[in-house]
Structures are given as C-alpha cells and as structure tokens.
TORPA-4810 file (N, C-alpha, C, O; in nm, 3 decimals):
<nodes>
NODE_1_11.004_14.099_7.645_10.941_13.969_7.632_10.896_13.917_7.769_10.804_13.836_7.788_X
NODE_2_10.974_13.975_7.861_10.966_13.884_7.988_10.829_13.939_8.069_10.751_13.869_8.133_X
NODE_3_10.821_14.114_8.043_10.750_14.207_8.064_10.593_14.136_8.002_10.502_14.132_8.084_X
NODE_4_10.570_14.091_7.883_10.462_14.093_7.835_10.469_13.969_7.835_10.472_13.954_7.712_X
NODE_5_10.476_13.797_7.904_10.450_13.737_7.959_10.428_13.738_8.092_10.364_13.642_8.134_X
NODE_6_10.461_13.817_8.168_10.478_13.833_8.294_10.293_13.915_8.323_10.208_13.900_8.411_X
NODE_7_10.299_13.991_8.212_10.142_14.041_8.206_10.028_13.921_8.149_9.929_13.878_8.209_X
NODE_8_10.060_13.896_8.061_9.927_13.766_8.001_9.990_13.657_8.002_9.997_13.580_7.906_X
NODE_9_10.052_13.637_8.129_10.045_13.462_8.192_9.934_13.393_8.183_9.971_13.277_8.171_X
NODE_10_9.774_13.397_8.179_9.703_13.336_8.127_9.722_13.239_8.020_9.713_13.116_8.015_X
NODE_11_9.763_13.370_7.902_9.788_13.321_7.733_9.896_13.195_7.739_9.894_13.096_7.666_X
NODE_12_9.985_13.220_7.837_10.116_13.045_7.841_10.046_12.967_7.900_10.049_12.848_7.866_X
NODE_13_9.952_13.015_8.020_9.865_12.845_8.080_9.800_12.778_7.957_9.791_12.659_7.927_X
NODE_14_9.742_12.935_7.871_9.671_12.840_7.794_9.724_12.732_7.629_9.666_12.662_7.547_X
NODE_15_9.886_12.787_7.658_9.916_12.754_7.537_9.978_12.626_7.601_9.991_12.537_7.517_X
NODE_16_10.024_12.587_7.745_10.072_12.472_7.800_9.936_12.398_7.804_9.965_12.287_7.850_X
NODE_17_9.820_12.401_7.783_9.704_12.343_7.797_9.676_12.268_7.633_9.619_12.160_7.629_X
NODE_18_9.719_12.330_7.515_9.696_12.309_7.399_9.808_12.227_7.406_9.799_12.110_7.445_X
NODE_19_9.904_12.275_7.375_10.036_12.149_7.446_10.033_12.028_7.475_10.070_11.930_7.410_X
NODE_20_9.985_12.036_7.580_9.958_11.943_7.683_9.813_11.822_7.570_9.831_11.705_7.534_X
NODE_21_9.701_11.899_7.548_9.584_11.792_7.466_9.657_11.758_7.334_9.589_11.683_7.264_X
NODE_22_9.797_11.798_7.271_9.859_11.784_7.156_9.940_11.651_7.186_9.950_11.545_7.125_X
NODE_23_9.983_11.687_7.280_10.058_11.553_7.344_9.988_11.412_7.384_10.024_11.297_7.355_X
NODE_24_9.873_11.459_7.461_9.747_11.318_7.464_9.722_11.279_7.329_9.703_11.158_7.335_X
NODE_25_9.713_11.310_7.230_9.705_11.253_7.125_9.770_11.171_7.060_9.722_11.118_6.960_X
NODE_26_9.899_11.144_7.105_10.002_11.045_7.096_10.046_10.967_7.192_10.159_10.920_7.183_X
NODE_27_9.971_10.943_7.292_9.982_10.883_7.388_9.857_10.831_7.414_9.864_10.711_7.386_X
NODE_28_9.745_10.860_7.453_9.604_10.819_7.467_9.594_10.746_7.626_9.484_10.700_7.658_X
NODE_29_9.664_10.741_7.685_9.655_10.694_7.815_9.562_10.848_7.921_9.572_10.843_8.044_X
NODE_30_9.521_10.908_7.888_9.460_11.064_7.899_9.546_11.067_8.061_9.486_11.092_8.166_X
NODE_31_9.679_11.040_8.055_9.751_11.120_8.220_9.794_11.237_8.136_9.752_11.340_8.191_X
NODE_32_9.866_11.266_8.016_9.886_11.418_7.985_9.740_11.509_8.029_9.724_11.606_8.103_X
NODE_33_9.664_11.444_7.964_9.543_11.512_7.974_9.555_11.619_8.082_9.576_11.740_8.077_X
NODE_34_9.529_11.510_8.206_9.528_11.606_8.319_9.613_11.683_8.374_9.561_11.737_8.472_X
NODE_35_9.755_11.726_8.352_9.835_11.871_8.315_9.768_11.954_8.196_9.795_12.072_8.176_X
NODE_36_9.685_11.887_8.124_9.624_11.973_8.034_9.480_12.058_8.120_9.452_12.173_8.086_X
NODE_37_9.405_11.991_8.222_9.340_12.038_8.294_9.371_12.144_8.417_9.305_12.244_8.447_X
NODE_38_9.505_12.088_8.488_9.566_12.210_8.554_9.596_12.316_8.488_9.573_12.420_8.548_X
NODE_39_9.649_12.327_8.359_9.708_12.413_8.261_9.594_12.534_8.290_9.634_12.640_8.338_X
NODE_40_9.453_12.515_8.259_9.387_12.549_8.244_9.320_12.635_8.324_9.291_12.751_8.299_X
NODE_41_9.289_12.550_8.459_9.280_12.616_8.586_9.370_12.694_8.605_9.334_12.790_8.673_X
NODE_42_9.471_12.696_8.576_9.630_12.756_8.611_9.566_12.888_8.551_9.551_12.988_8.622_X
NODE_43_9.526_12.884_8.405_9.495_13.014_8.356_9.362_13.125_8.360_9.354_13.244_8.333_X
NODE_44_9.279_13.038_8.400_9.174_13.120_8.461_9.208_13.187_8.615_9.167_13.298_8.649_X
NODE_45_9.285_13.107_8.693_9.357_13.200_8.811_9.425_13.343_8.737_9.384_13.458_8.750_X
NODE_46_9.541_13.296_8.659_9.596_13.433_8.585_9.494_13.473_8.545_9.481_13.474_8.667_X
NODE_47_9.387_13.515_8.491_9.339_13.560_8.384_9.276_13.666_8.525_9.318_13.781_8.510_X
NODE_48_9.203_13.654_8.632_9.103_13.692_8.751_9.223_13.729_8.850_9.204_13.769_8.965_X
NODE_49_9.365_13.709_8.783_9.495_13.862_8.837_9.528_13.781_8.987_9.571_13.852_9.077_X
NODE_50_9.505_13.614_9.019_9.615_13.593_9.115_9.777_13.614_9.081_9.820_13.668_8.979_X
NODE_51_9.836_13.573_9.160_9.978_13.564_9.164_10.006_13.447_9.092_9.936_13.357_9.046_X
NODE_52_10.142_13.477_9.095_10.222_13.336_8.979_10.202_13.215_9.095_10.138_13.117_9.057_X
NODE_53_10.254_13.215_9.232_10.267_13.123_9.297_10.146_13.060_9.323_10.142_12.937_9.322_X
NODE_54_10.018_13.145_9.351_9.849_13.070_9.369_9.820_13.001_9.181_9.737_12.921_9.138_X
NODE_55_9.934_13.077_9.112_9.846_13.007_9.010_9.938_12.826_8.985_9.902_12.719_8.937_X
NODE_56_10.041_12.867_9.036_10.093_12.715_9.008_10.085_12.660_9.156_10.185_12.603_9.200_X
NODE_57_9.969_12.674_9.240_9.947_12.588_9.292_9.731_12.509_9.289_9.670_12.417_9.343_X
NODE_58_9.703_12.609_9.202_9.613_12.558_9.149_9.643_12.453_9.008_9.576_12.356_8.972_X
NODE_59_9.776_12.515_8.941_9.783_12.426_8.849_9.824_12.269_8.915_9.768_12.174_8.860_X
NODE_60_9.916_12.240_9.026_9.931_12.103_9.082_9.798_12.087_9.156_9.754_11.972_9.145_X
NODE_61_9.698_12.195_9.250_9.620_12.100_9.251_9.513_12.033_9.185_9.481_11.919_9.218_X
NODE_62_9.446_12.109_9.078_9.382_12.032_8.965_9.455_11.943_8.915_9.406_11.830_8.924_X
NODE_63_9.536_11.949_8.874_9.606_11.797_8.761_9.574_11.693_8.883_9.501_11.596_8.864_X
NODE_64_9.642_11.726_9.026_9.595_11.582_9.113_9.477_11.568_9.131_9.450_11.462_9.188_X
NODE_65_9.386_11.636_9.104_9.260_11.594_9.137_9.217_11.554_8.967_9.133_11.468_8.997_X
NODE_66_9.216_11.555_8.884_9.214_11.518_8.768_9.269_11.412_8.722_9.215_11.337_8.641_X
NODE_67_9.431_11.390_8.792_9.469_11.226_8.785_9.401_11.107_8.867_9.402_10.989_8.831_X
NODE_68_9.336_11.160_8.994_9.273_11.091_9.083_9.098_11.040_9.038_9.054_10.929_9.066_X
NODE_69_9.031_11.133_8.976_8.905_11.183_8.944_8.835_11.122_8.845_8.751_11.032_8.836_X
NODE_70_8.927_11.240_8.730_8.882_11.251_8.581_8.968_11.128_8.529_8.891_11.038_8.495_X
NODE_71_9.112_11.090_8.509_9.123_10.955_8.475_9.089_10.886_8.413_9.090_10.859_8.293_X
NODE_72_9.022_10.818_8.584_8.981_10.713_8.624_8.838_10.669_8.564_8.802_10.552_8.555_X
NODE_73_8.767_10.774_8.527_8.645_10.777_8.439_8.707_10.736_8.318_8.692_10.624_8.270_X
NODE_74_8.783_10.835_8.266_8.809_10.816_8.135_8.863_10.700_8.049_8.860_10.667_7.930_X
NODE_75_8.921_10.646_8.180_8.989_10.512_8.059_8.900_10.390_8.072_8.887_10.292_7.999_X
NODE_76_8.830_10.430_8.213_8.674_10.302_8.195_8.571_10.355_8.116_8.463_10.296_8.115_X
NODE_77_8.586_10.467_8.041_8.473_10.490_7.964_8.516_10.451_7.810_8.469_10.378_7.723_X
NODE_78_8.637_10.543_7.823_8.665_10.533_7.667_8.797_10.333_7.630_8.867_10.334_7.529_X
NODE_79_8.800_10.238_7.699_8.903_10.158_7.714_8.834_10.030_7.753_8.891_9.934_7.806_X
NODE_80_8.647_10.040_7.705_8.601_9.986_7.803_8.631_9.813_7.782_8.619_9.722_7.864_X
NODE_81_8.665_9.811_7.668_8.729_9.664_7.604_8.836_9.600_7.571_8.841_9.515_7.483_X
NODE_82_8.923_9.635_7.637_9.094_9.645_7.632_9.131_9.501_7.656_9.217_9.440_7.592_X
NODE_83_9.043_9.441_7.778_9.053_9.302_7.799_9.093_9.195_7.677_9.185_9.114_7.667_X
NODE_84_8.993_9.228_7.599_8.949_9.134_7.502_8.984_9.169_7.372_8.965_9.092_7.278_X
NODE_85_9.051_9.324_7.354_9.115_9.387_7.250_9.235_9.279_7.210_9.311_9.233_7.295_X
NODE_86_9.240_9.251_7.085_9.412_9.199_7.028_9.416_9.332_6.942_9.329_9.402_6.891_X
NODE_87_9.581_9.337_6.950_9.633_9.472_6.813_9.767_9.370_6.756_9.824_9.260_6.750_X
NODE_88_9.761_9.472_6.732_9.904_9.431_6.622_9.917_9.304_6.562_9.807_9.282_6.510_X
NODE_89_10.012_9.185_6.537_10.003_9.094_6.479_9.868_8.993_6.546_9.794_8.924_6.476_X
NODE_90_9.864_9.002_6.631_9.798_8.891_6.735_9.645_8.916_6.657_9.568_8.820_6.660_X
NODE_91_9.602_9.032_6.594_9.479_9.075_6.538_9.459_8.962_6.378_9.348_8.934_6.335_X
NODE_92_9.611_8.903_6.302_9.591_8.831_6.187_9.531_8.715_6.212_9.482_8.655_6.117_X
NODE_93_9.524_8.652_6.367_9.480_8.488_6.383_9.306_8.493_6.330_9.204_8.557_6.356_X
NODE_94_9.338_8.415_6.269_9.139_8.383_6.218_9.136_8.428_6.100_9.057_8.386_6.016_X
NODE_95_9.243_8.543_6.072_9.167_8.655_5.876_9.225_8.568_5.776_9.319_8.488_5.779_X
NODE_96_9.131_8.610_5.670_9.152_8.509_5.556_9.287_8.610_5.476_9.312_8.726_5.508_X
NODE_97_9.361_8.533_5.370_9.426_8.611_5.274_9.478_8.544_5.167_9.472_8.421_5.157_X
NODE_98_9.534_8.622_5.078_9.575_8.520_4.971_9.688_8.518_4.933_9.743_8.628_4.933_X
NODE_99_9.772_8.396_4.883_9.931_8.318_4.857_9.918_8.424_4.709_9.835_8.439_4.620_X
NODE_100_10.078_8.497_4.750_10.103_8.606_4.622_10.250_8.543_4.631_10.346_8.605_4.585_X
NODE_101_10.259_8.468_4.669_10.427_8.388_4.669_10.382_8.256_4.691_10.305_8.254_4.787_X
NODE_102_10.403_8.115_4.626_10.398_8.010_4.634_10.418_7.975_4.761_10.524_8.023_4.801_X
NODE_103_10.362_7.913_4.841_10.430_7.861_4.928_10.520_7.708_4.973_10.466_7.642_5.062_X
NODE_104_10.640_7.659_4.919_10.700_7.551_4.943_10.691_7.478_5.050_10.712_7.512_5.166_X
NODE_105_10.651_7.346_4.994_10.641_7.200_5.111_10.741_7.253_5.205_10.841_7.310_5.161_X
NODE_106_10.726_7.240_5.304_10.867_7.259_5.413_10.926_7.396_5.399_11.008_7.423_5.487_X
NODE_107_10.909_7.466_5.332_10.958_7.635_5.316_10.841_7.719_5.372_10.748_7.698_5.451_X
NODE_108_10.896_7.856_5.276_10.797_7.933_5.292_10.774_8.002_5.208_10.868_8.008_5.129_X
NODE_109_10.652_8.089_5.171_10.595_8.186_5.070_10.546_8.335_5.149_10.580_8.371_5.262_X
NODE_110_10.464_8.399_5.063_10.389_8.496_5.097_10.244_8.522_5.068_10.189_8.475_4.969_X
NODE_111_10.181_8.603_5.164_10.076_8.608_5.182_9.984_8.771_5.162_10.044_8.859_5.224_X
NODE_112_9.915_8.799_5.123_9.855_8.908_5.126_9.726_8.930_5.217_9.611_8.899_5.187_X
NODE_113_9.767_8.986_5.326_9.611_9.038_5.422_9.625_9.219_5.433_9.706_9.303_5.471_X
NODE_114_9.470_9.211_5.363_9.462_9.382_5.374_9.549_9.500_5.294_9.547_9.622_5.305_X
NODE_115_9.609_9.429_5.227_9.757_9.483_5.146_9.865_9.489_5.224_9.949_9.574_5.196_X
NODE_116_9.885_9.403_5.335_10.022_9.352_5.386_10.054_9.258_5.315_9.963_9.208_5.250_X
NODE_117_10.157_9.214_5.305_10.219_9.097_5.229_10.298_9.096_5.381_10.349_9.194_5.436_X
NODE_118_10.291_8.945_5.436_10.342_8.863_5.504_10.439_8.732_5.485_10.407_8.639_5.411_X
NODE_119_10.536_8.735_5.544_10.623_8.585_5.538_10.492_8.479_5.597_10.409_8.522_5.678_X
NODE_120_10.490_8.376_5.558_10.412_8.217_5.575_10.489_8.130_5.526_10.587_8.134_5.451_X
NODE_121_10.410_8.024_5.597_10.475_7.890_5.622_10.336_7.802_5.630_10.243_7.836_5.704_X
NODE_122_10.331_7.692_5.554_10.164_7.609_5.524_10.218_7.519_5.702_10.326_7.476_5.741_X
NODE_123_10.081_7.525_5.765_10.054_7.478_5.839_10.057_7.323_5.832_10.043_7.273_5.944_X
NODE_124_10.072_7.234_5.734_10.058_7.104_5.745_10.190_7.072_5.682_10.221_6.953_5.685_X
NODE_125_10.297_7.181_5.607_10.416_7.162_5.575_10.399_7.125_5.410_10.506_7.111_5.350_X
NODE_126_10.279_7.110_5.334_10.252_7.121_5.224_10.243_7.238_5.174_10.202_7.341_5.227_X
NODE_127_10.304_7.211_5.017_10.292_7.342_4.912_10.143_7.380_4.879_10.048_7.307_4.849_X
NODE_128_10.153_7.536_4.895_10.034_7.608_4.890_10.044_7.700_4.764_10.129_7.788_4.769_X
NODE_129_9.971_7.689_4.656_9.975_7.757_4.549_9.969_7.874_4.545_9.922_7.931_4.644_X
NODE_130_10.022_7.964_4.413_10.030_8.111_4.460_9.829_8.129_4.373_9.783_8.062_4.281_X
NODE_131_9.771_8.227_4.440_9.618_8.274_4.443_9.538_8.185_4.523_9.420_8.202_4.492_X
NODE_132_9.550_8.108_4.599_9.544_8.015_4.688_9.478_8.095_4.801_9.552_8.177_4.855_X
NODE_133_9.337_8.086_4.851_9.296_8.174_5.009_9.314_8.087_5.113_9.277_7.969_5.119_X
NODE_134_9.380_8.159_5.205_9.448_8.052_5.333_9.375_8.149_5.467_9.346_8.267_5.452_X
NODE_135_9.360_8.094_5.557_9.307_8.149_5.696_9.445_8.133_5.749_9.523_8.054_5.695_X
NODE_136_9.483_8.216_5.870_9.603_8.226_5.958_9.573_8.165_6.061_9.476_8.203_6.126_X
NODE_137_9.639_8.066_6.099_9.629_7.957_6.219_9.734_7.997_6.345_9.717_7.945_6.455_X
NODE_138_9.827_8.077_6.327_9.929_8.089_6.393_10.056_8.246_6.358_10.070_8.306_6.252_X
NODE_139_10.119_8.268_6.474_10.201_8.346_6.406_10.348_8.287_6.511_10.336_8.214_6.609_X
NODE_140_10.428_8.322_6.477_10.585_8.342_6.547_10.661_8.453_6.467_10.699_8.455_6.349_X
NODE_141_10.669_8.525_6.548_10.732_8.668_6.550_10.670_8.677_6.409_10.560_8.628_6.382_X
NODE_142_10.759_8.753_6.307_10.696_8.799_6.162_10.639_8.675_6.062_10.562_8.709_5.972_X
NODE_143_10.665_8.574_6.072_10.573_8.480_5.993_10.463_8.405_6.083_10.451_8.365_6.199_X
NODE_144_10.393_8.409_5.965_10.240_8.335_6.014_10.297_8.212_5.970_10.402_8.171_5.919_X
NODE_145_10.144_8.153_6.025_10.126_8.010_5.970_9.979_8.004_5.914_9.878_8.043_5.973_X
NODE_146_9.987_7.947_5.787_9.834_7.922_5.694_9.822_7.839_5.661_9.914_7.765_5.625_X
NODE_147_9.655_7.800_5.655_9.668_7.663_5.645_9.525_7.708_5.520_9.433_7.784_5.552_X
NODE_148_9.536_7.640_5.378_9.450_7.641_5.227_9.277_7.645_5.305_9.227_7.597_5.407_X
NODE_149_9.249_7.696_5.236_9.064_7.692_5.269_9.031_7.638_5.124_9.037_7.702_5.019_X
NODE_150_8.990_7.499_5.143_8.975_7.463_5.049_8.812_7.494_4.974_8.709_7.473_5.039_X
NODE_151_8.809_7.533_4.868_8.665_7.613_4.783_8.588_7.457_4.711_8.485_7.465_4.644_X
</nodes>
C-alpha cells in the first residue's frame, strides 16, 4: 500500500483537492478552497516526478498565495451583499403570515410564515383571530411580534 502511494502521489494530492472543494461546501467562506488549490499544484508537481518534499512545498506555497490572491476576489465577488444581507430570524421582520393559533389579549398564539409555524404575541396586546393575516413588527429570541393587517 505504502509502495503504490508512494508511486501515484499525484492520485492523494488529487483526492486531498476533492476533499478539500467537499469541505468548502459546508463552509462557504472559500479559505478551504485554497488547500484545495495547493492540493492541486501539489499534484501536478507529483504527477511531472518531483520529490515529496518540492511537492509539499509547492503545496504551502500555492494555498498562501491563494489565501492572499484568490480569496480575496472571491468573497468580493461572490459576498458582494453581505452588508445588507439579514438571515435567519432577522429575515421574518416585514413578511406577512397567518394566525393558525388564536392569538390572546396579553398572551400568545401562532403564526404561519412559509410553513413555519411561529410563537407570537399581537403587537398592541389585543386578541388576534385564528385565519387572521398579520405582518411581523418585531422578534425576541423565538417569538415574533404581529400586528392584524386589516382587509
């Protein structure tokens, strides 16, 4: 085994390279990426029969020039709106949805956005009927706050 890696060291740069773009995919910050780019270089050295040591020092120096380089392109190309991006809850302020749980004066009910069902609480502390469309005015941690759109 050791024998026939030791011969197509290429084939592991290139399988630490697949690796490596398997891993950016769950991360998306593209820094795996660029061990995925040394990987690579790493294996076209093996492949044109350098040594193990020239090839892992082409593999550190591409990835640094790839973390320095390539990057730095990439997350201003592909990230170019991150500023102004909301995710996760912070994305419900403004969407409309509708009361699938009554909502009680001073209590709370539930809400349906998108086929989430959400904890709510009526924004003016009045009961909100259940089929009722409410806009989201607010959140704190898992409950919103809705306030009736009146039709």
């Amino acid at each position: 085994m050791i024998d026939y890696l030791s011969q197509h060291l290429w084939q592991t740069w290139a399988v630490i390279a697949v690796i490596c773009l398997i891993l950016e995919l769950t991360a998306g910050d593209f820094f795996i990426m660029c061990f995925s780019i040394g990987a690579v270089f790493a294996s076209v050295a093996a492949a044109v029969g350098l040594g193990f040591y020239t090839q892992l020092v082409f593999f550190a120096i591409f990835t640094l020039i790839s973390l320095f380089l390539v990057r730095p392109v990439a997350l201003r190309y592909f990230h170019r709106n991150d500023e102004g991006r909301v995710s996760n809850a912070d994305a419900l302020l403004g969407r409309h949805g509708k009361v699938v749980e009554t909502i009680q004066a001073g209590g709370y009910g539930r809400v349906q956005i998108d086929g989430d069902i959400w904890k709510a609480e009526a924004d003016g502390g009045e009961a909100i009927p259940e089929g009722a469309t409410v806009t989201v005015v607010s959140r704190a941690s898992t409950i919103i706050t809705v306030s009736e759109i009146k039709q």
